[in-house]
C-alpha positions in Angstrom: 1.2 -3.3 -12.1 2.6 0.1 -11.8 5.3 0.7 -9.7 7.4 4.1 -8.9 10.8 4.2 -7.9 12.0 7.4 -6.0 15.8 8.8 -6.0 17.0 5.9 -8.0 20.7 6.3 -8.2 22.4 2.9 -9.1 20.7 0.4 -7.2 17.0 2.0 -8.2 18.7 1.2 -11.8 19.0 -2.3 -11.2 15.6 -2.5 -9.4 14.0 -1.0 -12.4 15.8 -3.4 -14.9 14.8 -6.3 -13.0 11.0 -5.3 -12.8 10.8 -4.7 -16.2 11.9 -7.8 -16.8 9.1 -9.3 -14.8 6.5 -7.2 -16.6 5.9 -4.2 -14.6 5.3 -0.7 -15.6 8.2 1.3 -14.0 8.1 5.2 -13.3 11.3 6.3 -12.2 11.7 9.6 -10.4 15.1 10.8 -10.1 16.0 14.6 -11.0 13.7 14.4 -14.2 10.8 11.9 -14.0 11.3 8.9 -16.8 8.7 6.5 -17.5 9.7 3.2 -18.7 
């Protein structure tokens, strides 16, 4: 499952460690758009 997380900051950090974790596709979109 893909999931995007918007404006991240520190908590969308953490959100997108612990999704990893769980096997998801992450696409964080902060100033510069990182997929992970």
């Amino acid at each position: 499952m893909k999931v995007a997380i918007v404006g991240a900051g520190k908590l969308g950090l953490n959100v997108t460690e612990a999704l990893m974790g769980s096997g998801y596709e992450v696409m964080l979109i902060d100033k510069d758009p990182v997929l992970l």
